[in-house]
Steps between C-alpha positions, in 0.01 A plus 500: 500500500542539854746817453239694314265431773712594734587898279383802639205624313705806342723258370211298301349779397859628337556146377169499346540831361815401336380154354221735337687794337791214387177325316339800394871562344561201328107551336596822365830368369309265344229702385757722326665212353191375356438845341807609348469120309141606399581819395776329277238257345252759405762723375630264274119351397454851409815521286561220317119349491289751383491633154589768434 
């Protein structure tokens, strides 16, 4: 890790900044994902499992 040590502190702080909006992506991907599949359960709960 020598290289890193060696980075300006700009380029940390961009590299940083990156490796948190790319996560903070990839959560609300996710998140979304996780939704939409919810959304899909209750709708058909609410359809097909309850009497009418």
């Amino acid at each position: 890790m020598q290289w890193f040590r060696d980075l300006q502190i700009g380029r940390k702080l961009g590299l940083a900044f990156t490796a948190i909006t790319l996560l903070a992506l990839i959560l609300g991907l996710f998140a979304m994902y996780e939704l939409r599949n919810s959304q899909a359960l209750v709708r058909n709960i609410t359809t097909e499992s309850m009497p009418a």
